[in-house]
TORMI-798865 format. One line per 4 residues: their letters; for each residue y, x, z of N, C-alpha, C. Coordinates in Angstrom, 2 decimals. Example, Ala and Ser with C-alpha at 12.3 -4.5 7.8 and 13.67 -1.06 7.14 Angstrom:
# residues 2
AS) -5.69,13.19,7.80,-4.50,12.30,7.80,-3.30,13.20,7.80 ~ -2.25,12.85,7.08,-1.06,13.67,7.14,0.03,12.90,7.87;
This chain:
# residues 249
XXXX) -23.15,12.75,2.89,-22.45,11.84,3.79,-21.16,11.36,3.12 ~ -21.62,10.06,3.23,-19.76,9.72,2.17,-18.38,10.22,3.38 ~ -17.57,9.66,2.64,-16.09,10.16,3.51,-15.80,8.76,4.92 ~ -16.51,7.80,4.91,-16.02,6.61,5.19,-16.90,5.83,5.70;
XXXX) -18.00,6.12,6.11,-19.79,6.11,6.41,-19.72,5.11,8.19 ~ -19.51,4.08,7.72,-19.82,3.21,8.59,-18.13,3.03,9.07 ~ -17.02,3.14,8.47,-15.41,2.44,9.02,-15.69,1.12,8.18 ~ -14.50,0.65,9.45,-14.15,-0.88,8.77,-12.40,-0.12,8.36;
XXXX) -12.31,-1.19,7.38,-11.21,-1.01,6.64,-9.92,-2.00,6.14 ~ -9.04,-1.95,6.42,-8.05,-3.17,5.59,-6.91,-3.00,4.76 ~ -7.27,-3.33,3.56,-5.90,-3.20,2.37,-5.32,-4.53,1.60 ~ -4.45,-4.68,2.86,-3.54,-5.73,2.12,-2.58,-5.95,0.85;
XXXX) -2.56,-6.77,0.30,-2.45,-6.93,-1.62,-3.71,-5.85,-2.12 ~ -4.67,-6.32,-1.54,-5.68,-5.72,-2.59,-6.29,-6.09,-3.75 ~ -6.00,-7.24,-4.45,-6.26,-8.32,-5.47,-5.84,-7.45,-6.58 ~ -5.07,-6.34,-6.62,-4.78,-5.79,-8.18,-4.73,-4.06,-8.04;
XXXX) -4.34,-3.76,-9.40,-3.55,-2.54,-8.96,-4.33,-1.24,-7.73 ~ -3.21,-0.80,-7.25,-3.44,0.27,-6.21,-4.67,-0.32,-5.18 ~ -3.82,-1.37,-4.60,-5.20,-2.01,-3.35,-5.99,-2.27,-3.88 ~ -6.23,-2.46,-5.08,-7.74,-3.12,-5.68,-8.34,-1.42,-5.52;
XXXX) -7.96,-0.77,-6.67,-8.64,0.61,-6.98,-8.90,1.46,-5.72 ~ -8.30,0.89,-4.41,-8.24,1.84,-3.24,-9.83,0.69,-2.60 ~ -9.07,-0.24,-2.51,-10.99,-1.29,-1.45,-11.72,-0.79,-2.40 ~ -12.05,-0.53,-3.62,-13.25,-0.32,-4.68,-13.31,1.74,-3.67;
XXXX) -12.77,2.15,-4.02,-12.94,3.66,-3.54,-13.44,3.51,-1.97 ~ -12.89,2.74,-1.43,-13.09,2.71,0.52,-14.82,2.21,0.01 ~ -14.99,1.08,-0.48,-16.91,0.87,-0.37,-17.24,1.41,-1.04 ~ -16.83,2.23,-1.78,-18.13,3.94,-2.43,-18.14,4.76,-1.59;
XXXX) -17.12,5.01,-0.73,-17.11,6.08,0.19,-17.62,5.49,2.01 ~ -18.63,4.30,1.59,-19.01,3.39,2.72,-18.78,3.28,3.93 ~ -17.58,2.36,3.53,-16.42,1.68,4.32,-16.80,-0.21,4.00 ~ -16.70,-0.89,5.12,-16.83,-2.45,4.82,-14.86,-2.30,4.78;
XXXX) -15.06,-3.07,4.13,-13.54,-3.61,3.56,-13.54,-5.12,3.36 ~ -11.84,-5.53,4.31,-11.38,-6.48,4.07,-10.16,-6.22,3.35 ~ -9.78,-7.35,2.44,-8.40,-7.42,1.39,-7.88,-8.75,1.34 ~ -6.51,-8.58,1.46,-5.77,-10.36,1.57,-5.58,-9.70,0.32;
XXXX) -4.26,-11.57,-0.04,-3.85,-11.40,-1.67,-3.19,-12.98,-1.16 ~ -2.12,-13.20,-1.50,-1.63,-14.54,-1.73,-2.39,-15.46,-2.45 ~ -2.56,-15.18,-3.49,-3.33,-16.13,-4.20,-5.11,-16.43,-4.63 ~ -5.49,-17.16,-3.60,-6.66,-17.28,-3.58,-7.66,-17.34,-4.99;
XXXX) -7.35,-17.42,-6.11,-7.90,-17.25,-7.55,-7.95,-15.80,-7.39 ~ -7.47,-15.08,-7.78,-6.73,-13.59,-7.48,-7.80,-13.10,-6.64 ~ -7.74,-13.78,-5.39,-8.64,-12.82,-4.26,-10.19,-13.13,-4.56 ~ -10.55,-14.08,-4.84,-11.71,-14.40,-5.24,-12.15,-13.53,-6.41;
XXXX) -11.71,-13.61,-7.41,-12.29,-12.52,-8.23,-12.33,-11.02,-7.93 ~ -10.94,-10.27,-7.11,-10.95,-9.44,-6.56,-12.84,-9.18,-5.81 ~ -12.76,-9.93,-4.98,-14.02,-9.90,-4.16,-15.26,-9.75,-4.97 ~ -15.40,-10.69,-5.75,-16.52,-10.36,-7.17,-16.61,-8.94,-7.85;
XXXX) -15.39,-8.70,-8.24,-15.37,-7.41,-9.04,-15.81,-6.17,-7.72 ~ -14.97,-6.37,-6.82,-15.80,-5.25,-5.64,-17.01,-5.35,-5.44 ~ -17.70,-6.53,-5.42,-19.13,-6.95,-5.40,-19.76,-6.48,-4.01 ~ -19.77,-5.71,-2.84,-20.35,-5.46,-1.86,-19.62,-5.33,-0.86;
XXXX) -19.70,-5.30,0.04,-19.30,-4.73,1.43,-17.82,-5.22,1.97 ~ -17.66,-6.37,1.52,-16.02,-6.86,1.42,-15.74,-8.09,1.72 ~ -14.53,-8.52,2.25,-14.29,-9.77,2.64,-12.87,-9.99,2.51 ~ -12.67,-11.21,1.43,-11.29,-11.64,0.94,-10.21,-12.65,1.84;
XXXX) -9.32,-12.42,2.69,-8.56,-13.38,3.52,-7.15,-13.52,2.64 ~ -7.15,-14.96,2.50,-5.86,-15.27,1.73,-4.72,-15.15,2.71 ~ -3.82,-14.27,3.00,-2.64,-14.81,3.76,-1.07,-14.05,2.42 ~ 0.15,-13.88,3.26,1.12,-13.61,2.75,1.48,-12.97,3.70;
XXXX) 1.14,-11.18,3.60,1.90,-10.72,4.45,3.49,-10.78,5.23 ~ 4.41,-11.79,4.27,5.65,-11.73,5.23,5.44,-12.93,5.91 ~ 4.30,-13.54,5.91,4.18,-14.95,7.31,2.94,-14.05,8.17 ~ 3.90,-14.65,9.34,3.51,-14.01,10.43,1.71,-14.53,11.03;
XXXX) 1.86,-15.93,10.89,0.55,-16.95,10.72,-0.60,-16.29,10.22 ~ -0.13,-15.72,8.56,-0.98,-15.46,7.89,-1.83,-14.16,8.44 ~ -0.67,-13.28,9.15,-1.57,-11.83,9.57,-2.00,-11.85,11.11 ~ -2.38,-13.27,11.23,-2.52,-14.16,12.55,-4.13,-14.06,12.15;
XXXX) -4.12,-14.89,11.75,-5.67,-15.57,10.57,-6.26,-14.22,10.29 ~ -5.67,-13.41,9.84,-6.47,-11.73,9.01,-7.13,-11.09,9.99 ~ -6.31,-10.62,11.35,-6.44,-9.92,12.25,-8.07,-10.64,13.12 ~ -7.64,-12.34,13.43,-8.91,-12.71,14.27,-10.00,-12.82,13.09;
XXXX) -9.65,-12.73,12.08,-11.31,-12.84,11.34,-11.92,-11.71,11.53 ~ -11.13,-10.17,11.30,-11.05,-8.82,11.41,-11.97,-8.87,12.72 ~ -11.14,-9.19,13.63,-12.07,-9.35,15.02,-13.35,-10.55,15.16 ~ -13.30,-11.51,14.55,-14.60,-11.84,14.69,-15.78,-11.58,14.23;
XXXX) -15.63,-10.55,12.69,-16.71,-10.44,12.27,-17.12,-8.80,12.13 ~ -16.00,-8.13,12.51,-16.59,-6.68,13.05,-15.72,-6.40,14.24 ~ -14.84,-6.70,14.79,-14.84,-6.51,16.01,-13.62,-4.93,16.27 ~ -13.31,-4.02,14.97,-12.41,-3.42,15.41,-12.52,-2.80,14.02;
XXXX) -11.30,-1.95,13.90,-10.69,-1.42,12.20,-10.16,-0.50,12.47 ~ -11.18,0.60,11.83,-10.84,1.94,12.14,-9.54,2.48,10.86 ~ -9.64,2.10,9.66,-8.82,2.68,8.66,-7.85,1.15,8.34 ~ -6.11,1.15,8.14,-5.58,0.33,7.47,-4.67,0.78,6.69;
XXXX) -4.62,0.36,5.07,-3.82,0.35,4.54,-3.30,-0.69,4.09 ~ -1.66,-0.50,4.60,-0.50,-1.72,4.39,0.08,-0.87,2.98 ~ -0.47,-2.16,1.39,-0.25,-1.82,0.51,0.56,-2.71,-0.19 ~ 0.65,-4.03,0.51,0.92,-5.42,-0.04,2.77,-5.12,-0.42;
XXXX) 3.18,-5.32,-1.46,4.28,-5.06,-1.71,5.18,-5.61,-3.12 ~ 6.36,-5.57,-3.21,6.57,-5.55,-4.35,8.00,-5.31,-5.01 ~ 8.86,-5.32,-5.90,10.22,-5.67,-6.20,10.47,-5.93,-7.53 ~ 11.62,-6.27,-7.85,12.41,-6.24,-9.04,13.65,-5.77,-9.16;
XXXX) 13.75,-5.73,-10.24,15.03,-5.17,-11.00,16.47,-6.05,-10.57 ~ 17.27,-5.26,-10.06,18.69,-5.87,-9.58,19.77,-4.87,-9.64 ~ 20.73,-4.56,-10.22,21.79,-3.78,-10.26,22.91,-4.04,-9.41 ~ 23.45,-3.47,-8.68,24.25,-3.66,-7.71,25.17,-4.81,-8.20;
XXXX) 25.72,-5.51,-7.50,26.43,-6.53,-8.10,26.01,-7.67,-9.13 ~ 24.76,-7.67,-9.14,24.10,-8.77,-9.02,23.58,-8.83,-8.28 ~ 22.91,-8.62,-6.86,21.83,-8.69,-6.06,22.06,-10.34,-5.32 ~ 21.11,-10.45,-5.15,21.36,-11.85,-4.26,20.55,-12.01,-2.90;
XXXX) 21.30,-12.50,-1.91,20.47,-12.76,-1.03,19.09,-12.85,-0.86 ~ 18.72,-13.92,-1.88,17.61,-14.63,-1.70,16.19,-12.83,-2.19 ~ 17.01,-12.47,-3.03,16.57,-10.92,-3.95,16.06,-9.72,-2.56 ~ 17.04,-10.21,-1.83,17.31,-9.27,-0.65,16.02,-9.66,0.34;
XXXX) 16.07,-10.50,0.79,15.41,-11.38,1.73,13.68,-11.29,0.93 ~ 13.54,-11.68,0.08,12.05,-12.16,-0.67,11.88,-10.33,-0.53 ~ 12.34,-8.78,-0.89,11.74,-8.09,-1.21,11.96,-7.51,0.46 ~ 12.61,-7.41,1.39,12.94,-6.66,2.69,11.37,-7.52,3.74;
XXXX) 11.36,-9.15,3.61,10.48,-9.77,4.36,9.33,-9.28,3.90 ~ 8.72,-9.04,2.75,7.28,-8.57,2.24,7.16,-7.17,2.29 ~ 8.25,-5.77,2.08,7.76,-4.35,1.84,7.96,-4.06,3.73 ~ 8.99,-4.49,4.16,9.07,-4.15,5.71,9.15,-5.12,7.24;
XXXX) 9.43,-6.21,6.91,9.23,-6.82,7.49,7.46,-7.20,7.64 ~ 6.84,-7.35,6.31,4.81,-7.96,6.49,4.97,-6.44,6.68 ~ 4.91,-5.31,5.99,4.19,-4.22,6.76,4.01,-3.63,8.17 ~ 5.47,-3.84,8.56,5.79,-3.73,9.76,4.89,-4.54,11.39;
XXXX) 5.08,-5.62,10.79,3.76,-6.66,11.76,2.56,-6.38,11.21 ~ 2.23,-6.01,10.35,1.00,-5.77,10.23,0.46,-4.73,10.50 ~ 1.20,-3.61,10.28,0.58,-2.43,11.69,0.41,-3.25,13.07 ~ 1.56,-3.73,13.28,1.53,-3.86,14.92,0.61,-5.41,15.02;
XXXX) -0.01,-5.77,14.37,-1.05,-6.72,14.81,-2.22,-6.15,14.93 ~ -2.10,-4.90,14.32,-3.58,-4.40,14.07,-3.91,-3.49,15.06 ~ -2.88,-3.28,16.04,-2.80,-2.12,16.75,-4.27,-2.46,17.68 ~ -4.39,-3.28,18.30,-5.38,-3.80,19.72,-6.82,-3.90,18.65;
XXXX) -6.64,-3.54,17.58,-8.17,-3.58,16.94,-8.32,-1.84,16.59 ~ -7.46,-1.38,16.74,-7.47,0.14,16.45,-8.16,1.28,17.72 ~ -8.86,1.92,17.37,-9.44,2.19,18.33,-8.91,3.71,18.12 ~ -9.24,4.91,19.34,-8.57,5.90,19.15,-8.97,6.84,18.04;
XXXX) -7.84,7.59,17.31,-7.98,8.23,16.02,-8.19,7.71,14.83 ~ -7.96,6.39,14.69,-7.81,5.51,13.51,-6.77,6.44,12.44 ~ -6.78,5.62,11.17,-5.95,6.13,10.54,-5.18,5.07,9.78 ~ -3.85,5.19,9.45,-2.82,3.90,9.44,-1.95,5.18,7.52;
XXXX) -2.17,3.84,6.54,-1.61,4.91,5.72,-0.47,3.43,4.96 ~ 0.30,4.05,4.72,1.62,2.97,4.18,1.89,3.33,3.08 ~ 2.06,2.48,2.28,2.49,2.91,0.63,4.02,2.30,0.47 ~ 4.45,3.99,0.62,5.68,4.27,-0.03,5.64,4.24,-1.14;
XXXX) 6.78,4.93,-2.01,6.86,4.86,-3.08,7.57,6.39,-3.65 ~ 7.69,6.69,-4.54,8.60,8.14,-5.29,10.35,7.90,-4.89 ~ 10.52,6.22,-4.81,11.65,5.67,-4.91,12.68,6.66,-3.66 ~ 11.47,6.81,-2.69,12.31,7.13,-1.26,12.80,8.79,-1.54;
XXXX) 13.06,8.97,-2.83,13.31,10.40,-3.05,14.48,10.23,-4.63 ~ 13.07,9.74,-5.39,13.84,9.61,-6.97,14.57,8.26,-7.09 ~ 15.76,8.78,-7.46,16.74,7.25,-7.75,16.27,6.44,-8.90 ~ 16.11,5.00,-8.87,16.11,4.41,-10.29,16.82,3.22,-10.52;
XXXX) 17.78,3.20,-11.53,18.68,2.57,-12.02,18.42,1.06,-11.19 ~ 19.28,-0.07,-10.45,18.84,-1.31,-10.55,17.72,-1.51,-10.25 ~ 17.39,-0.42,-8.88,16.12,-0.39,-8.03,16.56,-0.73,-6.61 ~ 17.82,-0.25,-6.50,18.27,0.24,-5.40,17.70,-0.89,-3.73;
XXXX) 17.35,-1.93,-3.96,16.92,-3.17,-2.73,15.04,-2.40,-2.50 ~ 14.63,-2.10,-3.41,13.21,-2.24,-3.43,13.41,-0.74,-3.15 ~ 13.92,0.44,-3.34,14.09,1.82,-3.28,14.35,2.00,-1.28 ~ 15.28,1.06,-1.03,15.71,0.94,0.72,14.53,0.60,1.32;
XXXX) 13.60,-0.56,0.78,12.46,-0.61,1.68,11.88,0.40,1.56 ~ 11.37,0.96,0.65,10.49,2.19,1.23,11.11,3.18,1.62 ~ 11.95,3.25,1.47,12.89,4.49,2.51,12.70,4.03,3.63 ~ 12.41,2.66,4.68,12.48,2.29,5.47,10.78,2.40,5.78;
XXXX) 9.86,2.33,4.44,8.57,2.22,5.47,8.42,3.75,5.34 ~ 8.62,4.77,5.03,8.52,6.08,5.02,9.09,6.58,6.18 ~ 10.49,5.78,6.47,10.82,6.38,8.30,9.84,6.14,9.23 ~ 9.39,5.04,8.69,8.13,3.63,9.62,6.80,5.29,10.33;
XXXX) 6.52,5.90,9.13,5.76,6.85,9.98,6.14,7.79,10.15 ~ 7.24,8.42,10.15,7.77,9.54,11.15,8.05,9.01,12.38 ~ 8.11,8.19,12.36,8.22,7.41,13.84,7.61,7.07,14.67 ~ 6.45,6.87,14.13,5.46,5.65,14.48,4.29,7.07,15.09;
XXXX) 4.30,7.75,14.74,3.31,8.91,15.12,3.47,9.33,16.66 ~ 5.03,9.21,17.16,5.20,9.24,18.28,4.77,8.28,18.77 ~ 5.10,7.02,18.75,4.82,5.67,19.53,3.26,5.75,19.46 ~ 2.43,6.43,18.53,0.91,6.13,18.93,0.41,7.52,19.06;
XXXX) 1.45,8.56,19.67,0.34,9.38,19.85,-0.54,9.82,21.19 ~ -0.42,9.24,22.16,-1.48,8.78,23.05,-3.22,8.12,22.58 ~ -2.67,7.17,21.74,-3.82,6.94,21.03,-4.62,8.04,19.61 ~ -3.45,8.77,19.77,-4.25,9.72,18.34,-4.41,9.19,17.12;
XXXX) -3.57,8.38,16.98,-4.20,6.96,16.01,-3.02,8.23,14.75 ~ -3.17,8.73,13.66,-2.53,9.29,12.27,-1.99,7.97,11.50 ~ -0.76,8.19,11.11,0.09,7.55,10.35,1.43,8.33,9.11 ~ 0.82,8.29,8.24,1.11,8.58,6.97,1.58,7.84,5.80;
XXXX) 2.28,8.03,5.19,3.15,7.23,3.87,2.63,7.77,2.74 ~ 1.85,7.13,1.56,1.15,7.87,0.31,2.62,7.61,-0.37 ~ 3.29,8.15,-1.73,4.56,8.03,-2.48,3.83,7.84,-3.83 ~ 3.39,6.66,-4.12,2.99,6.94,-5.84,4.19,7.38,-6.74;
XXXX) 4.33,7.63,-8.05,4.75,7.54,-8.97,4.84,6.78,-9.86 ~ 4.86,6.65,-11.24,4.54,5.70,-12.28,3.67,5.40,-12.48 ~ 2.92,4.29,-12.17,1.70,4.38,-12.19,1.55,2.15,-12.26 ~ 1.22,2.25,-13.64,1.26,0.99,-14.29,0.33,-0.11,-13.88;
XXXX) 0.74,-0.91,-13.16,-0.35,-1.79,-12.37,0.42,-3.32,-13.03 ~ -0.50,-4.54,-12.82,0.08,-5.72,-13.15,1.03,-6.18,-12.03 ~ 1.94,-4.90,-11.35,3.01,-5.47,-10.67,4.14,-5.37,-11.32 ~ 4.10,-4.77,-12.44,4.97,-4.46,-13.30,5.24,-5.45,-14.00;
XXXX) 4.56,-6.59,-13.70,5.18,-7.39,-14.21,5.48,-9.01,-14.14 ~ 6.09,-8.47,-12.90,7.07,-9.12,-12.09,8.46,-8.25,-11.63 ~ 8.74,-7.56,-12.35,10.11,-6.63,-12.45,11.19,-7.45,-13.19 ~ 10.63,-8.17,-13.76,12.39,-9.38,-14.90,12.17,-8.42,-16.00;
XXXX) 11.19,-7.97,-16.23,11.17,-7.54,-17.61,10.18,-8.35,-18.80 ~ 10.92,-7.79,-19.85,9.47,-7.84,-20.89,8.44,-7.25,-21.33 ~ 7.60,-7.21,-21.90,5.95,-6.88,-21.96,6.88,-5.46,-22.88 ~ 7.66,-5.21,-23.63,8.28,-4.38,-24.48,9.21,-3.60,-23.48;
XXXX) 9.95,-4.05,-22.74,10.88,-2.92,-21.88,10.03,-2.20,-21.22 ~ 9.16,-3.17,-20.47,7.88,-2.79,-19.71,7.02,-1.28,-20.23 ~ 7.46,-1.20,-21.49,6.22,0.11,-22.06,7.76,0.71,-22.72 ~ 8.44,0.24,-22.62,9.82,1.46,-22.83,10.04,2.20,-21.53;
XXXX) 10.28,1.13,-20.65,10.07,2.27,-19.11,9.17,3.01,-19.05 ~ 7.66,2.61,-19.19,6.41,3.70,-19.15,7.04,4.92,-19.67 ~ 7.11,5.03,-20.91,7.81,6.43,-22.09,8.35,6.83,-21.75 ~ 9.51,5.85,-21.03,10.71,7.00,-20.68,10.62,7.77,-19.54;
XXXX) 9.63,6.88,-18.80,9.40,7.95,-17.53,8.14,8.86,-17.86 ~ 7.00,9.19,-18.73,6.03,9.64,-18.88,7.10,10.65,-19.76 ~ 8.42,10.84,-20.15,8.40,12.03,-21.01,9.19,12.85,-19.72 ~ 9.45,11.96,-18.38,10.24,13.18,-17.47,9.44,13.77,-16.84;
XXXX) 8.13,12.89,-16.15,7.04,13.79,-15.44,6.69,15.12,-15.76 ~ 6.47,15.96,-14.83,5.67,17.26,-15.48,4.44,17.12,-15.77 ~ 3.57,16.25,-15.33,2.12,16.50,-16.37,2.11,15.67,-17.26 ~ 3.42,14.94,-18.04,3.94,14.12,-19.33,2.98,13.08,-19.44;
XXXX) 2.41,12.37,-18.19,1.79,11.43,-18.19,2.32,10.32,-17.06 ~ 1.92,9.03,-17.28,2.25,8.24,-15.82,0.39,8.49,-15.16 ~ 0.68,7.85,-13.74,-0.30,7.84,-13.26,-1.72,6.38,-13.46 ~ -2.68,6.60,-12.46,-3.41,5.52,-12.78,-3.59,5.04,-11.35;
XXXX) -4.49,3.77,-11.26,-4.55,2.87,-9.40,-5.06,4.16,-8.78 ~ -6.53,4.38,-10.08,-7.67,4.97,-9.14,-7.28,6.77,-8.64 ~ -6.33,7.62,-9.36,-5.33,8.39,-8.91,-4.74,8.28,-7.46 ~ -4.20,6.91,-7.59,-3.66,6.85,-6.04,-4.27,6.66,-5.03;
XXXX) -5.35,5.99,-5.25,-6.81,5.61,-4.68,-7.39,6.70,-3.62 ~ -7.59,7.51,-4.66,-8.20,9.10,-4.23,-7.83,9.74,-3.37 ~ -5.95,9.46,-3.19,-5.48,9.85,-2.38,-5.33,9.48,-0.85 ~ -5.66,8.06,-0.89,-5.34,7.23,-0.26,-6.86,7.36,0.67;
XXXX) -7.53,7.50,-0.06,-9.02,8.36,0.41,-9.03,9.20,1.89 ~ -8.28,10.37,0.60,-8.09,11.68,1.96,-7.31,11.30,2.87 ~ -6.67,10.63,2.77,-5.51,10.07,4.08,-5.85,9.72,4.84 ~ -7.10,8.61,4.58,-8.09,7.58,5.69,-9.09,8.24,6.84;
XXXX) -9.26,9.32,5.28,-11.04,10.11,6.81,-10.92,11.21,6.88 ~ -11.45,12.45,7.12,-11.19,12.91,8.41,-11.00,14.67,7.83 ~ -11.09,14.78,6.00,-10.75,15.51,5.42,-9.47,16.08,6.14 ~ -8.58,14.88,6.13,-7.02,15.02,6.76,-6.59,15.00,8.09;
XXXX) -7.83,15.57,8.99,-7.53,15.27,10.53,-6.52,15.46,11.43 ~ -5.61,17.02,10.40,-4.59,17.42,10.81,-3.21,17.10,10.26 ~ -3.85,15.75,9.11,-2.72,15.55,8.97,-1.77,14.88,9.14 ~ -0.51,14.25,9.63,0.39,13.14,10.11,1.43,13.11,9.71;
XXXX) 1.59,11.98,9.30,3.56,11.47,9.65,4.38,11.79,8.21 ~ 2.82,12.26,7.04,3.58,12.85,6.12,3.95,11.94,5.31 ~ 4.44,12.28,4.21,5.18,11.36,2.95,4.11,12.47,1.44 ~ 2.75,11.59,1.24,2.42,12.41,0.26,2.72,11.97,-1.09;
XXXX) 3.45,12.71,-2.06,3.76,12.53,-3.10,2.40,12.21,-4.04 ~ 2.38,10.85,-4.67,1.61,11.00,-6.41,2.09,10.68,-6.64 ~ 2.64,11.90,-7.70,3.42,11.14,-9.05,3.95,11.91,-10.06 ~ 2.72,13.36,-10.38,2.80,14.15,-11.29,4.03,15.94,-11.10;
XXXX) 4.31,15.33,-9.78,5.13,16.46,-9.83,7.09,15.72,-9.93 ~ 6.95,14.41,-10.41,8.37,13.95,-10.51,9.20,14.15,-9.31 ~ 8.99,13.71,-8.24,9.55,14.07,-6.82,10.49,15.64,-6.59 ~ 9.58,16.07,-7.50,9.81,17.86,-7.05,10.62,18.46,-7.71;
X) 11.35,17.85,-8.94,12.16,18.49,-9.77,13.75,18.02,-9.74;
């Protein structure tokens, strides 16, 4: 019996990276899966490379419209969504005193503001004992230099489910924060770096980890797994660390 044997599923920014390697794990572990992605090139191939059991909706999680459109397709073509992961995310590099509004605004509207409505659109398709998993980050623990805007949102979606467990626990509905680590996806690069700092950061953080490696999507994937079905029935509200052990030292 797979882990996931007849759920519907949703992982927003699933076009790369973590959400890609997590919708590919949800339909092996047979789950139908839907995945947005801003950019419809992007989502289209996404959908190809998953090849089964999946359905690509272009929106932008920080428009409200867009998780307008996600939710009634969600409902028209299966009718309710037992597993969601709000993965869609992103930031860059800003050192205090440079930050800018606009820096502020573009990364707060997409990590907490779209995650935030997008639980709560999804709520009336959630049926009881669903499972709701949010991707934090290591950030909401480990400091990193000229992180500090993109480090606050997930400190903010990591409160999102200590909180949120109360507000749904009538429904039984589990809500959990996964924390990756280093773990090299093509979001990396959209940080204001270069293809060369880019693999100087890798090093420098792969020589602090304790298993002296960074991580991989399908790593976080796995995790993101047990979070969804029912392995974890008892579990809630947590903040699970991947990320080699860095968190802990």
């Amino acid at each position: 019996m797979r882990k996931l044997e007849g759920k519907v599923a949703l992982v927003t920014g699933g076009t790369s990276g973590i959400g890609l390697a997590t919708a590919k794990r949800f339909v092996a572990e047979g789950a139908y899966v839907f995945i947005t992605g801003r950019r419809q090139a992007e989502l289209d191939a996404a959908v190809k490379e998953i090849g089964q059991n999946v359905t690509g909706v272009q929106s932008d999680v920080s428009n409200l419209a867009d998780l307008d459109r996600v939710f009634a397709t969600i409902d028209q073509e299966q009718g309710h969504l037992h597993v969601l992961f709000a993965n869609a995310g992103g930031g860059e590099l800003a050192p205090l005193g440079s930050i800018t509004e606009e820096h502020f605004d573009k990364t707060f509207n997409t990590n907490v503001k779209g995650l935030l409505f997008t639980v709560q659109k999804a709520l009336p398709l959630l049926p009881e004992g669903a499972s709701i998993i949010l991707n934090a980050s290591q950030t909401t623990t480990v400091a990193t230099p000229a992180f500090s805007v993109y480090s606050a949102t997930k400190a903010a979606v990591r409160s999102f489910a200590r909180n949120w467990i109360l507000d749904l626990k009538e429904r039984k509905i589990r809500v959990n924060a996964i924390s990756p680590g280093v773990v090299p996806t093509p979001g990396y690069d959209h940080l204001g770096l270069s293809g060369e700092q880019v693999q100087e950061f890798i090093d420098s953080q792969a020589s602090v980890i304790p298993l002296g490696r960074v991580g991989t999507p399908d790593e976080i994937a796995k995790a993101v797994v047990f979070l969804a079905c029912d392995d974890s029935s008892f579990v809630n509200g947590i903040e699970l660390f991947v990320d080699g052990g860095m968190a802990q030292i």
